[in-house]
FIVOKE-406542 format. One record per residue (C-alpha): residue in three letters; z, y, x. Coordinates in Angstrom, 3 decimals, padded with zeros to 6 digits, m for minus. Example, Ala and Ser with C-alpha at 12.3 -4.5 7.8 and 13.67 -1.06 7.14 Angstrom:
BEGIN
rest w v u
ALA 007.800 m004.500 012.300 .
SER 007.140 m001.060 013.670 .
end
This chain:
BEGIN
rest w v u
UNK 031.252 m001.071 000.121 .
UNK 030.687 m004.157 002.141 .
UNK 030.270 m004.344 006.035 .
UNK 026.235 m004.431 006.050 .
UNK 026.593 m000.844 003.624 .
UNK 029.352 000.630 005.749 .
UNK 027.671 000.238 009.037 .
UNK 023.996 001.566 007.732 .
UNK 026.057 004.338 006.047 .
UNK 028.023 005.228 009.359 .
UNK 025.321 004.597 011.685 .
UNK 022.386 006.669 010.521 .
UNK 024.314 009.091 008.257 .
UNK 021.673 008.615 005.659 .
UNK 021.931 011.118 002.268 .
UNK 024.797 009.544 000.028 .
UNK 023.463 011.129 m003.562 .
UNK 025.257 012.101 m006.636 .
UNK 023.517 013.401 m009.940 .
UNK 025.297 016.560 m011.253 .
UNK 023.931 019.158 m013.975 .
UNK 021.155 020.757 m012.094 .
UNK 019.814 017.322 m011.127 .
UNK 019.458 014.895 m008.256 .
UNK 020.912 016.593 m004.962 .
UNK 022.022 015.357 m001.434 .
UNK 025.562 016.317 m000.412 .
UNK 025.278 014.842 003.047 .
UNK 022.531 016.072 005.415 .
UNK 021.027 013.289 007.095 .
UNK 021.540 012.505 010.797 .
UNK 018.527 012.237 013.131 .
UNK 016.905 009.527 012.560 .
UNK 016.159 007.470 015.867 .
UNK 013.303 005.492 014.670 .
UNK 009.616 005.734 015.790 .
UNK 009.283 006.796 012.011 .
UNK 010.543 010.084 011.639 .
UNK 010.937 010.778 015.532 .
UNK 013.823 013.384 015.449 .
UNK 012.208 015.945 013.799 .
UNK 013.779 018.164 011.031 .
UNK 012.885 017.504 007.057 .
UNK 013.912 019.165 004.064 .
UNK 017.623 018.900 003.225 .
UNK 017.922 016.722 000.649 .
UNK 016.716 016.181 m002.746 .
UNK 017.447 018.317 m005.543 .
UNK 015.276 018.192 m008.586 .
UNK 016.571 017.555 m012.060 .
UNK 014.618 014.060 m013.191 .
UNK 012.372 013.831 m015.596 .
UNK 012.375 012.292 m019.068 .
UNK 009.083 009.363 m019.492 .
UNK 005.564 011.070 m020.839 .
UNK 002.619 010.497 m022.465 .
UNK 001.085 013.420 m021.909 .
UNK m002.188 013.338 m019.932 .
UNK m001.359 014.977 m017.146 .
UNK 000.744 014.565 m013.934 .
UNK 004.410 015.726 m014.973 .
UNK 006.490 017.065 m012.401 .
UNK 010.360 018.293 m012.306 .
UNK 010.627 022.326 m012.790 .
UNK 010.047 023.797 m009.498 .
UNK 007.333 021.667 m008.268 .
UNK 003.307 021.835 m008.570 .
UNK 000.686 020.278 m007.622 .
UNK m002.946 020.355 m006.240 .
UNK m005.926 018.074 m006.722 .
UNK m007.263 018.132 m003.204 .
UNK m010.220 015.719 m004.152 .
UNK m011.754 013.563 m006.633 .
UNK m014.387 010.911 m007.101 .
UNK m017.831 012.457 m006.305 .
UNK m016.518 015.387 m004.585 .
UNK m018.560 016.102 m001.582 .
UNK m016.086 015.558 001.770 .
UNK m018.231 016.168 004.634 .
UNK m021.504 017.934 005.558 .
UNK m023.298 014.983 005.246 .
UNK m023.449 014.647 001.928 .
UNK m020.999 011.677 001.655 .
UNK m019.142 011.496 m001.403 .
UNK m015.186 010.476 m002.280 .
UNK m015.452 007.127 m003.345 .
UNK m013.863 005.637 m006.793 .
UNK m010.053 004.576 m007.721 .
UNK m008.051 006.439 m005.105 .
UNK m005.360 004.294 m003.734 .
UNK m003.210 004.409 m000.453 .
UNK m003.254 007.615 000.932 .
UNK m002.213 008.038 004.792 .
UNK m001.400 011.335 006.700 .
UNK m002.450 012.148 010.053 .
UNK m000.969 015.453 011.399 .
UNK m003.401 017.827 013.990 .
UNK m001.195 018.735 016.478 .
UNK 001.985 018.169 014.180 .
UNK 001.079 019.950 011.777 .
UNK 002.614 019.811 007.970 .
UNK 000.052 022.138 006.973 .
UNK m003.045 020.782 008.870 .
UNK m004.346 017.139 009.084 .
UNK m006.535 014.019 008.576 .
UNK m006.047 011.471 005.202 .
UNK m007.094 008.421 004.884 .
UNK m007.597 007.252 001.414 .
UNK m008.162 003.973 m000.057 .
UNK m011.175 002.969 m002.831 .
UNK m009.742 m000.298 m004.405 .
UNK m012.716 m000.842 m007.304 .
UNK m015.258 000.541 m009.627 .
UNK m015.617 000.471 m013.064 .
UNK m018.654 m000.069 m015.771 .
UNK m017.846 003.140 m017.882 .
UNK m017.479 005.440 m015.216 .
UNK m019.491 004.342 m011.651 .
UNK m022.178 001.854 m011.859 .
UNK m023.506 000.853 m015.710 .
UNK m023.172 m002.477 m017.592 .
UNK m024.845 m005.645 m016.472 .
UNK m028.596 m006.559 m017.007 .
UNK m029.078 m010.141 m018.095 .
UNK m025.927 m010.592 m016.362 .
UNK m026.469 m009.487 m013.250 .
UNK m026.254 m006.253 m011.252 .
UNK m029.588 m004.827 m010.132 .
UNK m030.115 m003.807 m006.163 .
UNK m029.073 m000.055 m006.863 .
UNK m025.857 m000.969 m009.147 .
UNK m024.659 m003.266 m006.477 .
UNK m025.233 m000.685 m003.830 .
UNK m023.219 001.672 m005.492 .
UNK m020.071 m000.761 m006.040 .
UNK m020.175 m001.165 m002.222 .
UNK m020.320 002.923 m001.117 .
UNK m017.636 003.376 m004.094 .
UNK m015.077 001.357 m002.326 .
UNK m013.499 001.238 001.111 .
UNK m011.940 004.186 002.360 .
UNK m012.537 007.975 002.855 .
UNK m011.697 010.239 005.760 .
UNK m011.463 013.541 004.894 .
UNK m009.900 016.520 006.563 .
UNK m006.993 018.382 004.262 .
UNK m005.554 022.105 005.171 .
UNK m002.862 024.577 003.571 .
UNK m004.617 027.550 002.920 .
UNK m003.196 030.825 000.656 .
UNK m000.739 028.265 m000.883 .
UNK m002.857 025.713 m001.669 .
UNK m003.889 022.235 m000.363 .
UNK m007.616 022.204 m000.314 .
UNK m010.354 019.873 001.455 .
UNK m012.288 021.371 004.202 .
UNK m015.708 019.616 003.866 .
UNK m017.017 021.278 007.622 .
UNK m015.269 018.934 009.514 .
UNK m015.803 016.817 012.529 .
UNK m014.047 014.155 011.034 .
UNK m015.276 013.661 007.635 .
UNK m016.730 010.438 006.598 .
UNK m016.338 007.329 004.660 .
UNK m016.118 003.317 006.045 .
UNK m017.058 001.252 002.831 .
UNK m018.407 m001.968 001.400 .
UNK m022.101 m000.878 003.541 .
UNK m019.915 m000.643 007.104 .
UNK m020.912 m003.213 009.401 .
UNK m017.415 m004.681 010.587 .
UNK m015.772 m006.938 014.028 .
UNK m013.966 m009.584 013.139 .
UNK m011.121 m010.061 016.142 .
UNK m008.563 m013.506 016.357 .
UNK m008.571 m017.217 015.781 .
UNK m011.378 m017.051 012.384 .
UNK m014.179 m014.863 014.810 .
UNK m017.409 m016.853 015.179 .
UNK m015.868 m020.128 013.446 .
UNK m017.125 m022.865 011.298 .
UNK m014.335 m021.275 008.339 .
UNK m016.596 m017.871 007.918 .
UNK m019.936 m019.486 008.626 .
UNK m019.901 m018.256 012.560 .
UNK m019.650 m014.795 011.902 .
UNK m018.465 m012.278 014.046 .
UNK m019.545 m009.413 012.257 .
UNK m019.339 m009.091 008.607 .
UNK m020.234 m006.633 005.958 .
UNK m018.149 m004.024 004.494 .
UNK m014.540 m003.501 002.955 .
UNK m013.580 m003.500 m000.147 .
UNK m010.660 m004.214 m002.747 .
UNK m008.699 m001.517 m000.467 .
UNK m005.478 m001.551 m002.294 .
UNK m002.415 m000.268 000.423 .
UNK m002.127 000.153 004.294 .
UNK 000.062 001.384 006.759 .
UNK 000.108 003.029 010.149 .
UNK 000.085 001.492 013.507 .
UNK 002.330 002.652 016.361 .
UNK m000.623 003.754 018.050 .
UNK m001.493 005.956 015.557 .
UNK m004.179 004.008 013.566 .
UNK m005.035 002.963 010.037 .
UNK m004.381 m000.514 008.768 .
UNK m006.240 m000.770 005.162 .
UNK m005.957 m004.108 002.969 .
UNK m008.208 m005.832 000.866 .
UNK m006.976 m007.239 m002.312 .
UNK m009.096 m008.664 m005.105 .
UNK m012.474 m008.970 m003.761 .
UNK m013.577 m011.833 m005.295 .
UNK m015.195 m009.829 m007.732 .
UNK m016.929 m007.466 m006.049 .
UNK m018.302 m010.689 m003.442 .
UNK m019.534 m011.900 m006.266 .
UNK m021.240 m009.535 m007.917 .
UNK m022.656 m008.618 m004.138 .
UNK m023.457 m011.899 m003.118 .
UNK m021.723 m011.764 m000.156 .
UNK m019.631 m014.609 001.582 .
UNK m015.806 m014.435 000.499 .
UNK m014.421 m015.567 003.039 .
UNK m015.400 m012.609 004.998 .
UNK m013.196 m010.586 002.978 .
UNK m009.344 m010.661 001.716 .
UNK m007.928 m009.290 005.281 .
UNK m006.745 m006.255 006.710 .
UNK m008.502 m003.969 008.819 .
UNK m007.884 m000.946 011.266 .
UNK m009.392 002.486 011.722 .
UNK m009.130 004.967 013.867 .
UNK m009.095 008.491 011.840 .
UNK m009.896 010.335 014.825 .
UNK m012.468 008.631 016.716 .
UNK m015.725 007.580 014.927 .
UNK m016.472 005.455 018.314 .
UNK m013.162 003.365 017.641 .
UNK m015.348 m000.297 016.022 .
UNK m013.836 m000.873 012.913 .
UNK m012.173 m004.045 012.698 .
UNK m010.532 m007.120 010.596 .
UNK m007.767 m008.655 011.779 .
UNK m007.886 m011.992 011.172 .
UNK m004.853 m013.557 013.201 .
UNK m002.987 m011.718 010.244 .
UNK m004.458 m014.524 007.448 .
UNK m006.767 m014.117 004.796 .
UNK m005.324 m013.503 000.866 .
UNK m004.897 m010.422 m001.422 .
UNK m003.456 m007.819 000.882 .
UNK m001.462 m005.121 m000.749 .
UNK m000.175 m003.065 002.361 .
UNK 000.835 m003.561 006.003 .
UNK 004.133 m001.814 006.998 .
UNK 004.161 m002.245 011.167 .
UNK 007.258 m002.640 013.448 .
UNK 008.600 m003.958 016.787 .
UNK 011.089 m006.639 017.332 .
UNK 014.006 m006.079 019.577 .
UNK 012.265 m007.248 022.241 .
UNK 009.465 m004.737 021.870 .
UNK 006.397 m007.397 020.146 .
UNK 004.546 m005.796 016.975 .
UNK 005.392 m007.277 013.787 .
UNK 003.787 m006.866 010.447 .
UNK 004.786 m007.425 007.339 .
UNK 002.424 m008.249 004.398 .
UNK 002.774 m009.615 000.497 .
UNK m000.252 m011.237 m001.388 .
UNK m000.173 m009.524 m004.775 .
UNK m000.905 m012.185 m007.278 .
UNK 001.407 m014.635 m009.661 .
UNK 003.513 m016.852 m007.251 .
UNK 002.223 m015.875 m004.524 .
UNK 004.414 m015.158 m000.785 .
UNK 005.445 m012.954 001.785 .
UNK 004.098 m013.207 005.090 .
UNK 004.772 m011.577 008.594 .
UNK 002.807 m011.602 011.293 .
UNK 004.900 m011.210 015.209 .
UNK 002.012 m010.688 018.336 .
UNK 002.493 m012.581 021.190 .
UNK 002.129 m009.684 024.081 .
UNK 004.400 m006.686 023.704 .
UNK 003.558 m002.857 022.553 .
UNK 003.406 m000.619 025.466 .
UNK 003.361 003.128 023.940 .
UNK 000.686 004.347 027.043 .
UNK m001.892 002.204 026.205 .
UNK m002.472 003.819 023.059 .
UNK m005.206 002.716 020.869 .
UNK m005.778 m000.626 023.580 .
UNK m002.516 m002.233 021.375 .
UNK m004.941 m002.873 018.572 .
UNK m005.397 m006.058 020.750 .
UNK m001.867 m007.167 020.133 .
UNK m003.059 m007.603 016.484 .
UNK m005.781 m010.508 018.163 .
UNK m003.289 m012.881 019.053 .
UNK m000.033 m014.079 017.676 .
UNK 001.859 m015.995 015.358 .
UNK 001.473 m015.596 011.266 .
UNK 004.683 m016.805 009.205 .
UNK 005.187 m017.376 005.340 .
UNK 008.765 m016.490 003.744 .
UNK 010.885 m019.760 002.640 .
UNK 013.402 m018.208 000.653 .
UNK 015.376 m021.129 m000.555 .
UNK 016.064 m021.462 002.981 .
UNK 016.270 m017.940 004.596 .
UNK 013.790 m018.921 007.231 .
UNK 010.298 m017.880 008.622 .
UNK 008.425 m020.474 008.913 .
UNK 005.136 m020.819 011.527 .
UNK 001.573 m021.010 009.875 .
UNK 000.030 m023.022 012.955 .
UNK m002.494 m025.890 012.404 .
UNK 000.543 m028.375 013.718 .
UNK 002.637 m027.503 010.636 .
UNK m000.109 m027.640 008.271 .
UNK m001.437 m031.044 009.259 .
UNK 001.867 m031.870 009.256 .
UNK 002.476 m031.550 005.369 .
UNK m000.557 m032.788 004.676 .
UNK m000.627 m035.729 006.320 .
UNK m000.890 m038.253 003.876 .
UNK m003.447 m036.158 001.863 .
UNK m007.342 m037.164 003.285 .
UNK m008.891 m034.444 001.320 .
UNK m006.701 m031.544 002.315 .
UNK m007.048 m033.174 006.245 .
UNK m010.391 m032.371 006.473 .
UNK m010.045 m029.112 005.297 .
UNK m007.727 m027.717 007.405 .
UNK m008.750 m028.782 011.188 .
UNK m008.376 m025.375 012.843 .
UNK m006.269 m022.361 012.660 .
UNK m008.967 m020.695 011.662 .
UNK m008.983 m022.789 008.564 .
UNK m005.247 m022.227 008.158 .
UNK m005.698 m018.080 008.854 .
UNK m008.840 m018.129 005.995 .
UNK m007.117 m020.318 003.504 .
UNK m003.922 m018.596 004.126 .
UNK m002.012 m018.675 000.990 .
UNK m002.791 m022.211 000.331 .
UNK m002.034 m023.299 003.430 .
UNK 001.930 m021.182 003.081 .
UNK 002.672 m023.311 m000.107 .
UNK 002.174 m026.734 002.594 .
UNK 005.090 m026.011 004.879 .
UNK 007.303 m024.516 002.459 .
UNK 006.409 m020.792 001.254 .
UNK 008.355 m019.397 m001.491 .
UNK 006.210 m018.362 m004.918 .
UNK 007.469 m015.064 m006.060 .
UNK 006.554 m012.312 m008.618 .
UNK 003.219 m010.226 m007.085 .
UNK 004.881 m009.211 m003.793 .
UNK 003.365 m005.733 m003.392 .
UNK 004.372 m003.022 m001.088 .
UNK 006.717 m003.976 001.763 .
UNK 008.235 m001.330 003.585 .
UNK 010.717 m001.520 006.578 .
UNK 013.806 000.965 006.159 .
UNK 013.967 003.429 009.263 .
UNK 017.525 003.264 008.906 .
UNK 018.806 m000.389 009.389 .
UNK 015.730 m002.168 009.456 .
UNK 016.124 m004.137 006.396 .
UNK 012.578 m005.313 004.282 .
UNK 012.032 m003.850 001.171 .
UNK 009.398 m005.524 m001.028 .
UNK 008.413 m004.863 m004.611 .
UNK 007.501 m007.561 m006.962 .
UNK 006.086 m006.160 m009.226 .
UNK 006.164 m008.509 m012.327 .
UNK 005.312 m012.156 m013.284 .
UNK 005.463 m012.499 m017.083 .
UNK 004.874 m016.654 m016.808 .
UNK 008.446 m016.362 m015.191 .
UNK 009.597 m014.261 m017.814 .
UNK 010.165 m010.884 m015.325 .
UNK 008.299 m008.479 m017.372 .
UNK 009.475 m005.460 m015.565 .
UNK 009.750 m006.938 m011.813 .
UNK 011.948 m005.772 m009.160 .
UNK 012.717 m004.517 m005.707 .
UNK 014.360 m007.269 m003.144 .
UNK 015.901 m006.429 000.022 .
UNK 015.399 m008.835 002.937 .
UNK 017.938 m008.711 006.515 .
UNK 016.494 m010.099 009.317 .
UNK 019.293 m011.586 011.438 .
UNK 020.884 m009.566 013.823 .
UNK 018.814 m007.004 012.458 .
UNK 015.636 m008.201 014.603 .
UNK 012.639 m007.758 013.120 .
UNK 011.871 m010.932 015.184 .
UNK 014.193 m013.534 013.632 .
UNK 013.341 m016.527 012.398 .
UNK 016.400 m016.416 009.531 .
UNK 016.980 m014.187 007.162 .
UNK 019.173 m013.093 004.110 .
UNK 018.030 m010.793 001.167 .
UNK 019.617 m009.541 m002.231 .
UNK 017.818 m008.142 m005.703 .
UNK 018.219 m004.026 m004.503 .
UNK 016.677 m002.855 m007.998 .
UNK 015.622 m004.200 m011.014 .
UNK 013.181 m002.864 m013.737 .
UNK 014.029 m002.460 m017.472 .
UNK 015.329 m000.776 m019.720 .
UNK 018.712 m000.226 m017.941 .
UNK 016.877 000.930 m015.395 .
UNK 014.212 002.996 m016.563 .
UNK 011.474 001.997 m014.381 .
UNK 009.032 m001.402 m015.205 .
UNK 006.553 m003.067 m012.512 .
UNK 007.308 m001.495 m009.283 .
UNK 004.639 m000.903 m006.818 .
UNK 004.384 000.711 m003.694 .
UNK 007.173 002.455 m001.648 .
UNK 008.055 005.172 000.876 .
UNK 011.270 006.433 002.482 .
UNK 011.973 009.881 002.984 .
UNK 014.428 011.107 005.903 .
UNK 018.024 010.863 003.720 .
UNK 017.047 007.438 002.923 .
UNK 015.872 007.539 m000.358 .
UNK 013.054 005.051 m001.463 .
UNK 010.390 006.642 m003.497 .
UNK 008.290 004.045 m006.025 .
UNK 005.320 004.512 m008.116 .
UNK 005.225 001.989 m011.005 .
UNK 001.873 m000.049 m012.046 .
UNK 002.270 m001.032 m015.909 .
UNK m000.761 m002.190 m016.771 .
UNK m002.946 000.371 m018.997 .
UNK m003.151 m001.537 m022.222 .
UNK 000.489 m001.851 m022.198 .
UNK 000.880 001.354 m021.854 .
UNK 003.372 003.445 m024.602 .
UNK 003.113 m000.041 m026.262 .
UNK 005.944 m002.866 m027.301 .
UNK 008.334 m003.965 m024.253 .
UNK 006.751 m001.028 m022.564 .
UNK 006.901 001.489 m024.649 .
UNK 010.282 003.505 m023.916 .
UNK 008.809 004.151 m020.071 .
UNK 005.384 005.790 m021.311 .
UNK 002.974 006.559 m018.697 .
UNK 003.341 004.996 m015.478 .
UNK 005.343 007.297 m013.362 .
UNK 006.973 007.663 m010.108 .
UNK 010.934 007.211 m009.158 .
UNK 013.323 008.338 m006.150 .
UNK 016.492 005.458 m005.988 .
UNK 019.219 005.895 m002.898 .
UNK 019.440 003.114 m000.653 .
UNK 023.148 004.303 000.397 .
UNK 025.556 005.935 m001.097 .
UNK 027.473 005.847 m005.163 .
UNK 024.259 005.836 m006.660 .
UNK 022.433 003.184 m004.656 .
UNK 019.513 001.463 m006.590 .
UNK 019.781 003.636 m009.354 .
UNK 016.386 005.315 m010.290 .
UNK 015.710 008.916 m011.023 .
UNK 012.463 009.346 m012.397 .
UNK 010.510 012.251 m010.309 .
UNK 006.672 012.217 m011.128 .
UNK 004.846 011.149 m014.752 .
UNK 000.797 010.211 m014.475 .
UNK m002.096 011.232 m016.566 .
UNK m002.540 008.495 m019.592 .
UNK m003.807 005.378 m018.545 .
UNK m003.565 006.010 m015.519 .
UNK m001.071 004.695 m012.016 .
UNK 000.059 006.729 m009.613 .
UNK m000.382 005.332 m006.157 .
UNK 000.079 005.750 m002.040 .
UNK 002.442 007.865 m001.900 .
UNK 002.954 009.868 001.437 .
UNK 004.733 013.092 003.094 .
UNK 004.030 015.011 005.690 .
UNK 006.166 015.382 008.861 .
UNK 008.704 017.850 007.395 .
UNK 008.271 015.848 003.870 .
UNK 007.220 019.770 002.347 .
UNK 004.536 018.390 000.576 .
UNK 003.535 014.881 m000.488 .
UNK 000.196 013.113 m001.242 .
UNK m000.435 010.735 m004.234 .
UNK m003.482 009.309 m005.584 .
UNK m004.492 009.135 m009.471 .
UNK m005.374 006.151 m010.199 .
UNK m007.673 004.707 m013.081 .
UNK m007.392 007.623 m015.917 .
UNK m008.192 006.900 m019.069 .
UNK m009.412 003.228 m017.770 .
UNK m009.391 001.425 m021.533 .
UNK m012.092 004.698 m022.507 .
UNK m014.655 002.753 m025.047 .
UNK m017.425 005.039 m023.806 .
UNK m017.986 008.769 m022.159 .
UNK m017.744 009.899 m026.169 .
UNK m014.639 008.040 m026.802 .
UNK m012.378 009.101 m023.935 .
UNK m008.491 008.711 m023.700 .
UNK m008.520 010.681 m020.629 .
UNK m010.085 013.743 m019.140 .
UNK m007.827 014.156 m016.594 .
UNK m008.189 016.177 m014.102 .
UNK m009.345 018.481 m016.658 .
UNK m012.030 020.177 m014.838 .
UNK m014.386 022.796 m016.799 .
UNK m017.469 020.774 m017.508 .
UNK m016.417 017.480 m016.775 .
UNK m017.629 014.630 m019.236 .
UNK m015.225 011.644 m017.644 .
UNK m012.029 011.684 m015.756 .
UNK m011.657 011.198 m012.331 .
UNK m009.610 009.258 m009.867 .
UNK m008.208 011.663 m007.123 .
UNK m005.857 012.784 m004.884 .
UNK m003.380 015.508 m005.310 .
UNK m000.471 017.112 m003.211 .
UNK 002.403 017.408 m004.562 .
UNK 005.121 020.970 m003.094 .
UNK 008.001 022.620 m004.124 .
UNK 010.356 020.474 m002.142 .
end
């Protein structure tokens, strides 16, 4: 065990794991964990579940001793309004009432539509008026209120809180691109969509990303460059404006995983999910103070945005300076990037300039509670030849969030050795485990290199301990179909995962591979959310 290993291992008493006959179980409890992420407060011990083999079968597999709920699918009715839960669940978010494990608000993400199953085939090319309308509602996000009732997780549609912010949501754009020349003056823009991942704020807010939304611009007519950013939320307060960040750059946004540097500014940390593309983190210039509370969405205004050079270990600063800089000698590129705002919309061309490393579809990044280090998942990039992806470990120097410099190993990687292909996004539970969800594309599915790990499926590997980076596979999805968003409630009793895209390659509604989740009288499957106990 080297130094970095011992210390983490020592210092946070993380869950060392060892598989025996019954399964996967902890033999050391965990130590409090004195992080703003799990704040103290007492989980279940351990892990013990006996993993999985792979599946094809069209439903969501689970180890023996653990069940699950759908708590909502697409069309479902969530408030008394009449709003409806939008298409292709993704990140789901968890916001306790009053602490509760058994009682609170989640956020889920609507990253796209589909033909078959939302809004009908094209007419001489072209969406009409009404198809494009519903594209727009079908995206976004959902609020909906969840509850434990007679052992059950069900939706309560009577609440307060109810409602969905989608591609029809009038948005504020805040930072550097607001009102510019780069996004045609706007300050306001139309809608989110492409919501792929998130994260939480310290202040107890929603951070939602938008990922590929060329498409649905297109299709919409709408101005691109008013989309491709991340945006905030406030669960709890309808009055809270909804809001794109755009000091935080423009690109495909898979998630947002929030912390503080050592000397107490916000960081960010963001990867653009596409072919050899980078990994970006954003550091505010004022600091967090905790009694402000929802006012620190304002650190997000105003900061400094930097791209990953990994050939180099070093952060390096997307400012207009740097850019011009590396373009000097080019005329063309000059005149396209004047501003910052030009360097925060064209963001990921802008990060190749001064030096950003190209890597495999960095998806999920997730900060460890326990010694800070950057977990990111690349998910794949077969023009490189990594057909299965894998999970890379960055350490910040001096373990500051805030460094400049910067180290990182390969934690995991997919395959057959390892039984998992294409990571995708992540979570940590309190012994220090890293949970994954895996996104093998659906016509790959059962099929040539893919075919020993079946359905996509989900995957528990220690991040201390003999069995570090070893996989245990926890959670099989319905066929076709991803499993996404994982997250647990405060004493990690029950967790929340969306069903993604079943039976997506369907020819039509009388040729279905899917029919997940099964419901009597249903003629198409449905994207949802379920929650997952037993633990």
């Amino acid at each position: 065990m080297d130094r970095r290993k011992f210390l983490t291992y020592m210092g946070t008493g993380a869950a060392a794991l060892t598989v025996a006959s019954t399964g996967l179980g902890a033999f050391a409890e965990t130590a409090a964990a004195k992080s703003h992420m799990f704040e103290n407060k007492k989980k279940v011990s351990g892990l013990n579940f006996k993993p999985i083999a792979p599946s094809a079968k069209d439903d969501v597999v689970l180890p023996s001793g653990y069940k699950y709920d759908v708590v909502v699918a697409y069309g479902d009715v969530i408030n008394k309004n009449g709003d409806t839960f939008g298409f292709n669940s993704d990140y789901t978010c968890y916001f306790p009432i009053n602490d509760s494990s058994q009682e609170g608000l989640l956020w889920v993400n609507h990253e796209y539509t589909s033909q078959l199953f939302v809004q009908g085939a094209k007419k001489n090319d072209k969406y009409t008026n009404k198809q494009i309308e519903k594209i727009l509602y079908n995206q976004g996000g959902s609020v909906i209120k969840v509850h434990y009732v007679d052992g059950k997780w069900k939706m309560d549609t009577t609440s307060k809180y109810a409602r969905r912010i989608s591609g029809l949501t009038p948005f504020l754009l805040t930072g550097a691109v607001r009102g510019s020349k780069a996004v045609s003056g706007a300050t306001k823009v139309q809608g989110t969509f492409a919501n792929c991942s998130g994260g939480k704020t310290l202040w107890n807010t929603l951070l939602s990303c938008e990922e590929n939304y060329e498409y649905t611009a297109r299709d919409a007519g709408l101005d691109e460059t008013h989309y491709g950013w991340v945006i905030e939320v406030d669960p709890f307060d309808d009055k809270f404006s909804v809001r794109k960040h755009t000091a935080l750059g423009r690109f495909h946004h898979e998630n947002a995983a929030m912390g503080l540097t050592n000397d107490g500014r916000v960081v960010v940390y963001m990867g653009d999910d596409k072919r050899d593309a980078c990994i970006y983190k954003f550091i505010s210039k004022d600091k967090y103070v905790a009694s402000r509370g929802t006012n620190n969405s304002k650190l997000l205004e105003e900061g400094t945005l930097y791209v990953a050079n990994l050939g180099k270990g070093r952060w390096e600063p997307m400012t207009i300076e740097n850019v011009r800089e590396a373009i000097k000698d080019d005329k063309e590129l000059l005149a396209k990037f004047q501003t910052q705002a030009d360097v925060l919309v064209y963001a990921d061309e802008a990060a190749k300039f001064i030096g950003g490393t190209p890597t495999d579809r960095p998806e999920d990044l997730e900060i460890s509670p326990f010694d800070k280090s950057v977990f990111v998942a690349h998910t794949n990039n077969s023009s490189h030849g990594n057909f299965h992806g894998h999970i890379t470990r960055l350490f910040e120097d001096k373990d500051d969030l805030g460094s400049l410099t910067f180290n990182f190993e390969i934690f995991a990687a997919g395959g057959r050795q390892s039984g998992f292909s294409a990571p995708d996004n992540l979570t940590f539970d309190s012994s220090g485990n890293l949970w994954t969800v895996t996104d093998i594309s659906s016509s790959k599915h059962n099929k040539g290199i893919y075919e020993s790990f079946k359905n996509n499926g989900m995957f528990v590997i220690p991040t201390t301990g003999e069995n570090m980076g070893n996989a245990y596979q926890f959670a099989s999805g319905p066929v076709e179909s991803e499993l996404t968003g994982p997250s647990f409630t405060p004493t990690e009793t029950s967790l929340f995962l969306s069903v993604q895209h079943p039976g997506e390659e369907s020819e039509s509604l009388t040729k279905l591979t899917s029919k997940w989740p099964h419901r009597t009288g249903d003629n198409m499957p449905r994207p949802g959310v379920i929650a997952i106990t037993g633990f």
